[in-house]
N, CA, C and O of each residue as an XYZ file, in Angstrom:
632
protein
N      -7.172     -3.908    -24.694
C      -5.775     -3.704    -24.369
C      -5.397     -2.277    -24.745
O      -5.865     -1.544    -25.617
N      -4.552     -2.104    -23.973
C      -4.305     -0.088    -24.195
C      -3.090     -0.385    -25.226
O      -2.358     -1.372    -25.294
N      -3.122      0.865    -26.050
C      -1.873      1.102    -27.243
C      -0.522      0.790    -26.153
O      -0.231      0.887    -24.961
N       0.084      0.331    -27.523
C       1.106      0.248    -26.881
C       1.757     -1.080    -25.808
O       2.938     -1.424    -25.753
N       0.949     -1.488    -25.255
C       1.311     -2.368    -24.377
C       0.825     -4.072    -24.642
O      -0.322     -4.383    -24.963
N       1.790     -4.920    -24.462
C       1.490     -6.316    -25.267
C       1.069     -7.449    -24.338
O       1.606     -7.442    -23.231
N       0.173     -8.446    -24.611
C      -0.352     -9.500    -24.007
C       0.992    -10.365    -23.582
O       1.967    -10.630    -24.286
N       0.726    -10.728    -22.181
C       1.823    -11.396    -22.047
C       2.015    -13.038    -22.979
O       2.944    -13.815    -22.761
N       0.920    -13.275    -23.996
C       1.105    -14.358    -24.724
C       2.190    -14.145    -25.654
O       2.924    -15.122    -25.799
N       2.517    -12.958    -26.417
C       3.257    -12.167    -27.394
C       4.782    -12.888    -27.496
O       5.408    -13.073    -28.539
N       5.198    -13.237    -26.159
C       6.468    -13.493    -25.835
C       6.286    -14.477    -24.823
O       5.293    -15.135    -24.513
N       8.020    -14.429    -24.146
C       8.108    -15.969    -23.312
C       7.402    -15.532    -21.805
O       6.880    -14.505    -21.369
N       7.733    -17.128    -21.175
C       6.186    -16.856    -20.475
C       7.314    -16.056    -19.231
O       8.524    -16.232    -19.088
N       6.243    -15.030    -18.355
C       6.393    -14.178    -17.497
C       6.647    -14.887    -16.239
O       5.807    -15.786    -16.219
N       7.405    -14.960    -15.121
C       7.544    -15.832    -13.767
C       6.462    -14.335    -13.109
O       6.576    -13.125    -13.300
N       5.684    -14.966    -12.485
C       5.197    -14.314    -11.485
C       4.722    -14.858     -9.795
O       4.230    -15.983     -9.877
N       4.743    -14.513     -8.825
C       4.552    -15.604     -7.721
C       3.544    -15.864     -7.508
O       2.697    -15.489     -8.318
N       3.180    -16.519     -6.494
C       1.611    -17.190     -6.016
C       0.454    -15.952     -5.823
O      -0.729    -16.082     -6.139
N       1.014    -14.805     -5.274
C       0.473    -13.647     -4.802
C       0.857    -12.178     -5.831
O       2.000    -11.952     -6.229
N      -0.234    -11.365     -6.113
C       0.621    -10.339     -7.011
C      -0.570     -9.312     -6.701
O      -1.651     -9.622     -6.200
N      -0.127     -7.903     -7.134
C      -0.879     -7.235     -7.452
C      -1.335     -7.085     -8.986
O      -0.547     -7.211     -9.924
N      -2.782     -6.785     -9.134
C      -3.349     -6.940    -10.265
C      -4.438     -5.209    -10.370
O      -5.167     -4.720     -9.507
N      -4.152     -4.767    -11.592
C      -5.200     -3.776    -11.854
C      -6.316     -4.322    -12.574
O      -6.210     -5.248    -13.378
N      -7.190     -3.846    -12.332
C      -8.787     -4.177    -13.356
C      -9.195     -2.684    -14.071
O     -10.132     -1.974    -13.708
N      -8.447     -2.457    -14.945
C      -9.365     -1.313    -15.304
C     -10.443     -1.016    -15.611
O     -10.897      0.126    -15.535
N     -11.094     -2.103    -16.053
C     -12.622     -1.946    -16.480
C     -13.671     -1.662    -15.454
O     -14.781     -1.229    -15.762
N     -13.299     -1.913    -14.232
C     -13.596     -1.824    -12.812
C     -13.351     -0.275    -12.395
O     -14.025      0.460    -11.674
N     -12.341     -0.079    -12.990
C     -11.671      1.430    -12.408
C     -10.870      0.572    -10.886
O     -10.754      1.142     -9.802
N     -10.573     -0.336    -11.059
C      -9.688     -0.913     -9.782
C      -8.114     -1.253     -9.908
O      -7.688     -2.192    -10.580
N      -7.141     -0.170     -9.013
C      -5.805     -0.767     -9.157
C      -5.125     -1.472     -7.650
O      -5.385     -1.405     -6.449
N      -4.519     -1.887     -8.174
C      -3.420     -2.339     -7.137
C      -4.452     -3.438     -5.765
O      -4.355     -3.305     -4.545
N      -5.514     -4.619     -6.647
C      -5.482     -5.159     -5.861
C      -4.941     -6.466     -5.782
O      -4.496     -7.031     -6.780
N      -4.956     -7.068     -4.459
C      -4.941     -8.425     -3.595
C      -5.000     -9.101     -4.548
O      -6.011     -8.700     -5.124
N      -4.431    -10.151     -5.309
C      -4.602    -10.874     -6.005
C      -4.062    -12.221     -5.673
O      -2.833    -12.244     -5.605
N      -4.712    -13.425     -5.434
C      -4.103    -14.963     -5.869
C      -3.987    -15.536     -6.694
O      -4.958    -15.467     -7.448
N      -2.906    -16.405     -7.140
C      -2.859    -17.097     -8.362
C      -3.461    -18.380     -8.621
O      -2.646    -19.253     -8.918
N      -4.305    -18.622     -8.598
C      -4.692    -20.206     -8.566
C      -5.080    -20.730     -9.832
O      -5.895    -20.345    -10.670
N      -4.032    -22.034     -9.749
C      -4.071    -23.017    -10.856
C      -4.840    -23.895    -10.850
O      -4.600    -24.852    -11.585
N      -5.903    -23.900    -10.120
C      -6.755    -24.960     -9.492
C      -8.127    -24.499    -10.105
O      -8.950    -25.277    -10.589
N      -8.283    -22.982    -10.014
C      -9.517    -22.225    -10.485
C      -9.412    -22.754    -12.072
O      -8.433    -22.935    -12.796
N     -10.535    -22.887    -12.248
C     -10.466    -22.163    -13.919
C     -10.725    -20.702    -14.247
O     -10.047    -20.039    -15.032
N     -11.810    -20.260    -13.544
C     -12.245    -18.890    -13.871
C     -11.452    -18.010    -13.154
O     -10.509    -18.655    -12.695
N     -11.405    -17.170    -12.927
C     -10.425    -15.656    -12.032
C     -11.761    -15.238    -11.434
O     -12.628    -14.925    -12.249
N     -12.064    -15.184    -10.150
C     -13.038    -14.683     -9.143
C     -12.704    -13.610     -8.707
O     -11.489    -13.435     -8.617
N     -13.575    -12.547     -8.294
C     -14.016    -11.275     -7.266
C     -14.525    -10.992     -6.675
O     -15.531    -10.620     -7.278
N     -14.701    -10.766     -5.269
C     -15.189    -10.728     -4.147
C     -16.687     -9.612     -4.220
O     -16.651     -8.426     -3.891
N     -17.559    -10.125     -4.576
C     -18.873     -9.009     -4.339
C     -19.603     -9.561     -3.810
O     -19.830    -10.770     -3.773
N     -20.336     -8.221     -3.046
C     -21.925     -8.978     -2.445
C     -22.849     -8.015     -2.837
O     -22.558     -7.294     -3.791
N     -24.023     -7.864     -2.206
C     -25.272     -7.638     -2.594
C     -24.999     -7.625     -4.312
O     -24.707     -6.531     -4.796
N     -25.068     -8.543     -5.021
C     -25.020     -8.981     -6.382
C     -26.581     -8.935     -6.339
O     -27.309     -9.437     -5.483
N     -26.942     -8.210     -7.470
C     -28.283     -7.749     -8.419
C     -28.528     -7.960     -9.640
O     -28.620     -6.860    -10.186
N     -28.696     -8.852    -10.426
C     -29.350     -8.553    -11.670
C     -29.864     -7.406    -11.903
O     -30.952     -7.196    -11.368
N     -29.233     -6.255    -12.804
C     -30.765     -5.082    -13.425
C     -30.622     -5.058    -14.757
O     -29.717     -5.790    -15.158
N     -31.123     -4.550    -15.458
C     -31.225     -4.541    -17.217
C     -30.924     -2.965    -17.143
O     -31.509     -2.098    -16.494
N     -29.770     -2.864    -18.059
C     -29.586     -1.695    -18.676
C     -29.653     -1.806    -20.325
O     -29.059     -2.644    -21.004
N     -30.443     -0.853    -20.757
C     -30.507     -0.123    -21.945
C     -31.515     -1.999    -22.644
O     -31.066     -2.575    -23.636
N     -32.411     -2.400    -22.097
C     -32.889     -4.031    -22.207
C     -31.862     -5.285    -22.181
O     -32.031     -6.493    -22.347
N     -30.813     -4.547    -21.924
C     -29.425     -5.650    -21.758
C     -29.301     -6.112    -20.396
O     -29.558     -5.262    -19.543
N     -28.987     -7.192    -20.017
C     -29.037     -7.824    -19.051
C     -27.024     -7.398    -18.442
O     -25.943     -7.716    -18.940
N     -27.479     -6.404    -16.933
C     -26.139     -6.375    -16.110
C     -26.497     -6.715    -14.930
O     -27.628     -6.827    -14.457
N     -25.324     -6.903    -14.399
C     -25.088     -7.123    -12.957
C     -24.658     -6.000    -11.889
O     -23.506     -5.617    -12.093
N     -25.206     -5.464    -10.953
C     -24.872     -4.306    -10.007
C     -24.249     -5.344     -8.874
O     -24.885     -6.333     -8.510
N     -23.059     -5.044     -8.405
C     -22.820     -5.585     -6.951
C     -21.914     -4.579     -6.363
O     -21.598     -3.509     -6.884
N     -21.408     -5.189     -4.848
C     -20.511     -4.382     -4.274
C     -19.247     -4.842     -3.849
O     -18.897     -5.941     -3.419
N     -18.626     -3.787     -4.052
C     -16.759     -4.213     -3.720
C     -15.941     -3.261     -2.208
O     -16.094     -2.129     -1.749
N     -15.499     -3.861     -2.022
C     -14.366     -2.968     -1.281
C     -13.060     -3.591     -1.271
O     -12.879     -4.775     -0.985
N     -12.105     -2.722     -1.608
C     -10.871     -2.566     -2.515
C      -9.691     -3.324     -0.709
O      -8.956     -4.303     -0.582
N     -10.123     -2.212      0.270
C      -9.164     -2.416      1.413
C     -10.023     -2.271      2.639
O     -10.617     -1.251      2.985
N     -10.001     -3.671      3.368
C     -10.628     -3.526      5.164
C     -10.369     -1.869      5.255
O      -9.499     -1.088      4.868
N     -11.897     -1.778      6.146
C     -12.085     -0.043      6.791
C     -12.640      0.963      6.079
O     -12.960      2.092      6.451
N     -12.768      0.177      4.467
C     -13.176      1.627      3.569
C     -14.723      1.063      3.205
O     -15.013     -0.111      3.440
N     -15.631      1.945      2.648
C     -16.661      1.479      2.836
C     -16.910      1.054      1.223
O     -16.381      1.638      0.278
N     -17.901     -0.178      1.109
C     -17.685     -0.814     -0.142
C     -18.410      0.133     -1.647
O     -19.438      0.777     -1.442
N     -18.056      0.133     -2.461
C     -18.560      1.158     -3.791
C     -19.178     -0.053     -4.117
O     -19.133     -1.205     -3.684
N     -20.025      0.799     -5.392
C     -21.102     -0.021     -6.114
C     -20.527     -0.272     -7.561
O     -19.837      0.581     -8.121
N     -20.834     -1.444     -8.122
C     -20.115     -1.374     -9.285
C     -21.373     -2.177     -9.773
O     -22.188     -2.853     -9.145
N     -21.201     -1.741    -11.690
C     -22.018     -2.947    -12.646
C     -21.530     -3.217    -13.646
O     -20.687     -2.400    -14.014
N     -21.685     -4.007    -14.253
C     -21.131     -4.207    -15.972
C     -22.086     -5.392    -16.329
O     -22.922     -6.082    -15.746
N     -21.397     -5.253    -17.921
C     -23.086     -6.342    -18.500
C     -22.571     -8.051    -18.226
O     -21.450     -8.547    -18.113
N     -23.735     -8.546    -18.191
C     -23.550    -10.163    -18.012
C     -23.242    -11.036    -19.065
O     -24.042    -11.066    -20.000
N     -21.918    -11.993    -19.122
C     -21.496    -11.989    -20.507
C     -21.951    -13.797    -20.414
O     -21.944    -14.482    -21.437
N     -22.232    -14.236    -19.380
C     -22.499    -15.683    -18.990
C     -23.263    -16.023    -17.806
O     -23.461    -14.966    -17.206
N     -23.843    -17.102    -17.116
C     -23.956    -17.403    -15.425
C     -23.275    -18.824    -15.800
O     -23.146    -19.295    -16.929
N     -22.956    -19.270    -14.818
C     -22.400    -20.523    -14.927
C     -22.109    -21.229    -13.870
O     -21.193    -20.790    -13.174
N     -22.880    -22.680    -13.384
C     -22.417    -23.154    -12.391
C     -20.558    -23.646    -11.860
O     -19.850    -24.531    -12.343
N     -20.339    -22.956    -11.064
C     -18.678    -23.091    -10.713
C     -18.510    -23.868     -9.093
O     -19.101    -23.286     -8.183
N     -17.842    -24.962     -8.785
C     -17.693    -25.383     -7.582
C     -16.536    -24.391     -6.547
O     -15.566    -23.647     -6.691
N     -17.068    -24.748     -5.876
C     -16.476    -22.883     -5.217
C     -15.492    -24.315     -4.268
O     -15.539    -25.544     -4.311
N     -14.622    -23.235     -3.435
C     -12.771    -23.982     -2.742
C     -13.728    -25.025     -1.519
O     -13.220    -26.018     -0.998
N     -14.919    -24.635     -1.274
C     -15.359    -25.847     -0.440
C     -16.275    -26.814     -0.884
O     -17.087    -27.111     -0.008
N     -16.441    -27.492     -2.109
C     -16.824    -28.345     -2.960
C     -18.391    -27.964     -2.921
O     -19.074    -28.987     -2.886
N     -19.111    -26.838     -2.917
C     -20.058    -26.522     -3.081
C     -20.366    -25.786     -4.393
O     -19.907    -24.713     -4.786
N     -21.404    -26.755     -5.082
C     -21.388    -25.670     -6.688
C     -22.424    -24.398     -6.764
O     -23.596    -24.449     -6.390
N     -22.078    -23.790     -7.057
C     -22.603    -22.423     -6.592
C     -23.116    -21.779     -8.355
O     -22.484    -21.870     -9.407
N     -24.072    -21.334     -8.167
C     -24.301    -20.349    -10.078
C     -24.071    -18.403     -9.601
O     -24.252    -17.595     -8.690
N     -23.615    -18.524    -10.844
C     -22.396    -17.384    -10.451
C     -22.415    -16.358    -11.866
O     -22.070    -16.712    -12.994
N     -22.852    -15.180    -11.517
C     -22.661    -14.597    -12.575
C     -20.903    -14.147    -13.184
O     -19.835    -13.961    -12.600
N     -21.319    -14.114    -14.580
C     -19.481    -13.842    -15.259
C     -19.766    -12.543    -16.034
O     -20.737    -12.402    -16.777
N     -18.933    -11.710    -15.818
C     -18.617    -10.254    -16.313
C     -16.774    -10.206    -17.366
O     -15.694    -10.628    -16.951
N     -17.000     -9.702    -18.403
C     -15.608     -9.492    -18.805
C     -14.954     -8.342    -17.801
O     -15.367     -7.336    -17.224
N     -13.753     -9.030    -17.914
C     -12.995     -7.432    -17.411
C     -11.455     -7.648    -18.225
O     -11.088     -8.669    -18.806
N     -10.676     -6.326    -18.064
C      -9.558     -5.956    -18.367
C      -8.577     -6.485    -16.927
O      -8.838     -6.240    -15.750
N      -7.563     -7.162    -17.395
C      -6.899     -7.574    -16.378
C      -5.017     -6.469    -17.087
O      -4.632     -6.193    -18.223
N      -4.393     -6.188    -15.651
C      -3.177     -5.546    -15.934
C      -2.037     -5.943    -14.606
O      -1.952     -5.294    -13.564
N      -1.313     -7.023    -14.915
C       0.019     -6.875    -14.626
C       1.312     -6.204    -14.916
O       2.174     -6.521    -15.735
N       1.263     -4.980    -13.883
C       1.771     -4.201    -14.317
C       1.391     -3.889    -15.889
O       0.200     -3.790    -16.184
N       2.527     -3.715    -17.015
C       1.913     -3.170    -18.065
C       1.612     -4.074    -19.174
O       1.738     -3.681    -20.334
N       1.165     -5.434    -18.856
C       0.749     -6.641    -19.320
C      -0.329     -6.840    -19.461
O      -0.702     -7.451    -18.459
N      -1.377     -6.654    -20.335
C      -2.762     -6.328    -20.241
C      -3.761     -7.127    -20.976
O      -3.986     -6.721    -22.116
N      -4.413     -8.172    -20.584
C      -5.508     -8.711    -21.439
C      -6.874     -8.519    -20.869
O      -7.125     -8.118    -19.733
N      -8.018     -8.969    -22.120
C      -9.350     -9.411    -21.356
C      -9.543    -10.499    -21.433
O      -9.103    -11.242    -22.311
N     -10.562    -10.931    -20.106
C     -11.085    -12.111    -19.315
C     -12.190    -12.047    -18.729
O     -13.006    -11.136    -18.869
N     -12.308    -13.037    -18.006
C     -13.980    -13.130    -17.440
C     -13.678    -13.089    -15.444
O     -12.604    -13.556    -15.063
N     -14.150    -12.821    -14.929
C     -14.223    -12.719    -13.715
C     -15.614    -13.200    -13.464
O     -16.617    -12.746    -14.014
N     -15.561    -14.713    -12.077
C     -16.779    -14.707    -12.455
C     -17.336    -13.954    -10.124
O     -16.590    -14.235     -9.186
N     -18.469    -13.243     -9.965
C     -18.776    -12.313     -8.931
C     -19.332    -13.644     -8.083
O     -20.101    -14.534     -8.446
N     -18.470    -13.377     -6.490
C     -18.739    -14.265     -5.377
C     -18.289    -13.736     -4.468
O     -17.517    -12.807     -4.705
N     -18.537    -14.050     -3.232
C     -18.524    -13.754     -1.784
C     -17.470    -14.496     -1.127
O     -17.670    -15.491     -0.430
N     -16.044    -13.847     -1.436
C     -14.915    -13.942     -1.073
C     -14.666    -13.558      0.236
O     -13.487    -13.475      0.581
N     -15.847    -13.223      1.304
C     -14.898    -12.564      2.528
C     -14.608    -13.508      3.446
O     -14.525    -13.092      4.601
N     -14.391    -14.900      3.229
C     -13.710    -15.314      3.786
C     -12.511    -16.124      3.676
O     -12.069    -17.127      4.237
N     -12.062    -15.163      2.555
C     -10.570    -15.631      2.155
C     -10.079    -14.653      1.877
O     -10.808    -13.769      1.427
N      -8.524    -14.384      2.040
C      -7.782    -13.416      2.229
C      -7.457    -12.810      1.381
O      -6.824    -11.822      1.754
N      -7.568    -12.893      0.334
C      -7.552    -12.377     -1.209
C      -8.905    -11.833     -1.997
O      -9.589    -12.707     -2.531
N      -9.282    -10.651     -2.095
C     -10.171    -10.540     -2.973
C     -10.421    -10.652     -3.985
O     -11.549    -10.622     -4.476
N      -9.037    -10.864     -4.707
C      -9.354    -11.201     -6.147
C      -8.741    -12.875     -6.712
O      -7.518    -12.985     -6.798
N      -9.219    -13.549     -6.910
C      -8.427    -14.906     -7.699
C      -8.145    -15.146     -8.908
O      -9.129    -15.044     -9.642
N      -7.245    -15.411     -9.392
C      -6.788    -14.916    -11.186
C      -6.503    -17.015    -11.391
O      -5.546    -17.691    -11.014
N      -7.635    -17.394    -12.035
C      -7.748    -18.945    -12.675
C      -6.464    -19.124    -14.050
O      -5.669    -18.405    -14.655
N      -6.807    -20.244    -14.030
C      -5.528    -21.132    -15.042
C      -6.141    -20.398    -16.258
O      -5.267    -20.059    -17.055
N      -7.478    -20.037    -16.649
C      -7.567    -19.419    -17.892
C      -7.146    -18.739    -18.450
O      -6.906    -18.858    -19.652
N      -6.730    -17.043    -17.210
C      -6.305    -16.093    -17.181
C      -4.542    -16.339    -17.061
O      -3.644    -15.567    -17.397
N      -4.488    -17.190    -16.683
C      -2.740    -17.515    -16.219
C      -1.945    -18.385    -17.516
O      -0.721    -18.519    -17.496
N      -2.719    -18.900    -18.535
C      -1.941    -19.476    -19.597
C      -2.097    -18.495    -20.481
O      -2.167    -18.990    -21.606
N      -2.172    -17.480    -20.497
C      -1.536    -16.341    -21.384
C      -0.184    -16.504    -21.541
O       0.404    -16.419    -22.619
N       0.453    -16.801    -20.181
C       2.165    -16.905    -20.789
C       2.624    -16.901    -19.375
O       3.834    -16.892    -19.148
N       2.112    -16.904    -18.802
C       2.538    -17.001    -16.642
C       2.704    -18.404    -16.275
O       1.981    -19.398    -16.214
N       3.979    -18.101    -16.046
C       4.372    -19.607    -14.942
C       4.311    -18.872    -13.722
O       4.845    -17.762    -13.707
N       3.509    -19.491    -12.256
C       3.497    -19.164    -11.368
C       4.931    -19.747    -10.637
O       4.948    -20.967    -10.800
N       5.631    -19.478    -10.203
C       6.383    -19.658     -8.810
C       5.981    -19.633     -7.278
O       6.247    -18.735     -6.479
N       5.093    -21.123     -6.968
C       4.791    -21.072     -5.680
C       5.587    -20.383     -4.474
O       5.106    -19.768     -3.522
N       6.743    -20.609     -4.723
C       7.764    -19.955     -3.738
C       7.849    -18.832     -3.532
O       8.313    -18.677     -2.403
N       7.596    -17.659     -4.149
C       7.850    -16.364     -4.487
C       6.652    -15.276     -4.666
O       6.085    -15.494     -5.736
N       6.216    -14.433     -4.130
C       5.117    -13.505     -4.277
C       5.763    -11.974     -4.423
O       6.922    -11.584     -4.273
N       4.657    -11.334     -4.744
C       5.126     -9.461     -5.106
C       6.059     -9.927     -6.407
O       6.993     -9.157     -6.633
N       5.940    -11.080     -7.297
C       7.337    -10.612     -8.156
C       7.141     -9.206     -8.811
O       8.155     -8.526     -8.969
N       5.928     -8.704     -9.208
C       5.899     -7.647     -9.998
C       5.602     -6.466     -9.066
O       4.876     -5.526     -9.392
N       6.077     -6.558     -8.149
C       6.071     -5.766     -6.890
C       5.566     -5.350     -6.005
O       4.384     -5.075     -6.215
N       5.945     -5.139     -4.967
C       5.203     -5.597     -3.356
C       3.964     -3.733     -3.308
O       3.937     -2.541     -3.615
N       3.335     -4.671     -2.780
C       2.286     -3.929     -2.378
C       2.725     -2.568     -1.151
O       3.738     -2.520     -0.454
N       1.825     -1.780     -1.197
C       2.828     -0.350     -0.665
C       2.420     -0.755      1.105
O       3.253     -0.394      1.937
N       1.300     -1.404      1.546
C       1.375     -1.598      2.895
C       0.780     -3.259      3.142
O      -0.388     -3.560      3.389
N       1.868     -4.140      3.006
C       1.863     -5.302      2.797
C       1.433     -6.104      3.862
O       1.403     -7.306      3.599
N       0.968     -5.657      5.393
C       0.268     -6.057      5.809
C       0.251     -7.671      6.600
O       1.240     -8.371      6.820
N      -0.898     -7.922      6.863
C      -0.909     -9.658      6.711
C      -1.245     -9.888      5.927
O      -0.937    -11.077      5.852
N      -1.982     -9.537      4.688
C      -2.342    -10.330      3.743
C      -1.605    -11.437      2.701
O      -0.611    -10.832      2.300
N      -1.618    -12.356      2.270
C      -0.862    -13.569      1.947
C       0.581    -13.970      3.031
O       1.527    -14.526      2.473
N       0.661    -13.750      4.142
C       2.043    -14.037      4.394
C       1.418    -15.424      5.465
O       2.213    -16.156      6.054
């Protein structure tokens, strides 16, 4: 967590809507696509060509992201903090590597686990689970962008 800025557990819980933008700094990723799902347990991210390599004899994961349709996808890694079988939204259980990351609503900042899957065929690249969401977030199905709308809002969640 960066100085200065407090877990949204600290205090009362935050309304945020079904849909939000979310930074990952540990990623070096801001302002993405995010869903809220209370259904997940874990918070998912959309990668593919996912690699096992060992850095420094430590066991990481290399995969690839792309942030917005049209741009071409970057390479990202970080170390492997778990694998864990997870039933993915079409009742298929899938083993899935889990990476910590830094999660930031707006200036609301904790760490969590993200666990790396092949999201492109759902409209959200990123999914933020009930784990990540009982920090202090009541979702409001009704309501998205509460912490503010995305700069080219697109079709995505509407």
């Amino acid at each position: 967590m960066r100085t200065g800025e407090r877990s949204p557990k600290s205090g009362n819980k935050i309304e945020i809507g079904w849909c939000e933008m979310v930074d990952v700094p540990s990623l070096g990723l801001s302002q993405v696509h995010a869903k809220m799902d209370t259904g997940a347990a874990t918070s998912s991210i959309h990668a593919t060509r996912i690699k096992p390599i060992l850095r420094d004899g430590k066991p990481y994961v290399e995969f690839w992201f792309r942030l917005n349709a049209g741009e071409k996808p970057q390479r990202y890694e970080a170390p492997v903090i778990d694998r864990r079988m997870v039933r993915s939204s079409n009742g298929e259980r899938q083993d899935r590597y889990v990476i910590s990351a830094q999660f930031c609503f707006g200036k609301l900042c904790w760490n969590g686990q993200l666990t790396l899957a092949n999201r492109r065929s759902m409209a959200f690249p990123l999914l933020i689970g009930r784990r990540a969401l009982r920090r202090g977030f009541l979702v409001n199905s009704g309501r998205r962008w509460v912490l503010g709308k995305p700069a080219n809002e697109g079709s995505i969640g509407t």
